[in-house]
C-alpha positions, 0 to 999 in steps of 0.5 A: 126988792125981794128976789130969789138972788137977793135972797140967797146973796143975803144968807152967802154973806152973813157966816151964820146963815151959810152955815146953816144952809151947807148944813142942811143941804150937806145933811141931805145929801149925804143921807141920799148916798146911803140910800142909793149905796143900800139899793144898790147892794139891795138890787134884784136878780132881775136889774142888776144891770141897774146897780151900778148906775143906783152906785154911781147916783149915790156916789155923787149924792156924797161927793155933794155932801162933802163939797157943802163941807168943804165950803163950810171949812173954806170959811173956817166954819163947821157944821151946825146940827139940821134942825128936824123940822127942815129934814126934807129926806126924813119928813118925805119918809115919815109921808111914806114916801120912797123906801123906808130906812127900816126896809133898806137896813134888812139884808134881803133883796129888793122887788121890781116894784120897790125898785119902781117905788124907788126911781118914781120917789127920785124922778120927782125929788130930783126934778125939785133938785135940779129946777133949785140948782139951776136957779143957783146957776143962773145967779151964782155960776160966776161967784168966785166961793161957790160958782164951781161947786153949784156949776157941778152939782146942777150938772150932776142933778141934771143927770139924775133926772135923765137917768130917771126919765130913761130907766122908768120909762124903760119900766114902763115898756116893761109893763109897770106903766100903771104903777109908775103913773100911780106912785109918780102921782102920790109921789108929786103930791106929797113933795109939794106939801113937805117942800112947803112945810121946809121951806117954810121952817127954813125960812123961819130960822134965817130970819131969826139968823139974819133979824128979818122984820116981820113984813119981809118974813110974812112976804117971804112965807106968802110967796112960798104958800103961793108956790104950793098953790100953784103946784097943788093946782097943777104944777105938780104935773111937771113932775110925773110927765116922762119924756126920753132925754136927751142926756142918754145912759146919764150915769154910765160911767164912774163919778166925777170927783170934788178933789178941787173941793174936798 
């Protein structure tokens, strides 16, 4: 029987299909931090108070980069090249979502409103990250390779979506309610359809790893065509509500380390 835990314990065991998962995901995370350094140091006059929090989110975007690394090495194996068809960051730029590579390379501050196009691109993206680690958790949190590294970064993607919901809606009372609610939407609505089209061409590059059969590759592509229905319907919306969090001033303090991992 097909289940999200037989699955992913499927790619754990076989060498080459781990290490093409650690690859994407390390790629993705590391391509996070230098987006959060560059706003960072980008930051304006105005929320400079916000810089090191937007530090600290790309520091643990690295740290989860070189933990995927480290798993890899654990097992004697390296990197492989992301094939770009599965570059969830890139393809959600190439949507003209969140700011884009050539914006963050200029050396001139950032607006108010390209910090607000910011947190909404995050407080989405994350919300993705944080459902896909906890299922990780639920299944793996005891594993005795990958338990601690997927225990830490739920915990980290946990505290991102917090400081998420806390900074837009501190926006919000600010005055750039409107805004926030039209980028969260074209935000949302662009991320279901890239995370259906990767997880798709992920899904088709494990099979050819693993020699899937056709039945279980097309059950595989069904389920994830059903999953974009669904959230093209409305399960969307889950991603542009803002609640206060419980998780308050999530990423006030320094970043943790992955010395265990590194």
């Amino acid at each position: 029987m097909l289940s999200a835990k037989s699955l992913f314990q499927e790619i754990l065991d076989n060498d080459d299909s781990f290490r093409l998962f650690c690859s994407i995901a390390a790629g993705g995370e590391a391509q996070g931090g230098w987006e959060n350094g560059r706003i960072a140091a980008l930051v304006p006059e105005s929320e400079r108070a916000l810089a090191p929090k937007i530090a600290r989110h790309g520091a643990d975007e690295d740290k989860h980069g070189r933990i995927f690394n480290a798993l890899l090495k654990k097992r004697g194996l390296t990197p492989v090249p992301v094939p770009d068809e599965t570059d969830y960051t890139m393809l959600l730029e190439r949507h003209g979502i969140g700011l884009s590579h050539e914006r963050l390379e200029r050396e001139e501050p950032l607006s108010v409103r390209d910090i607000v196009t910011y947190l909404a691109h995050s407080r989405v993206t994350e919300q993705r990250a944080s459902e896909q680690m906890k299922l990780l958790r639920k299944h793996f949190a005891g594993h005795p390779d990958i338990g601690r590294a997927v225990k830490m970064i739920s915990n980290d993607e946990d505290n991102h979506l917090a400081y998420c919901h806390e900074e837009l809606l501190r926006l919000a009372h600010a005055g750039h309610g409107r805004t926030i609610q039209r980028v969260l939407r074209e935000c949302a609505l662009a991320e279901i359809a890239v995370y259906r089209d990767v997880s798709l061409a992920v899904m088709d590059h494990m099979g050819r790893v693993l020699g899937w059969s056709a039945p279980k590759a097309g059950v595989l592509a069904a389920g994830i065509r059903a999953v974009y229905a669904y959230e093209r319907l409305g399960g969307w919306r889950r991603m542009v509500s803002l609640s206060m969090p419980r998780r308050r001033d999530a990423l006030g303090g320094p970043a943790t380390t992955s010395v265990e991992f590194a």
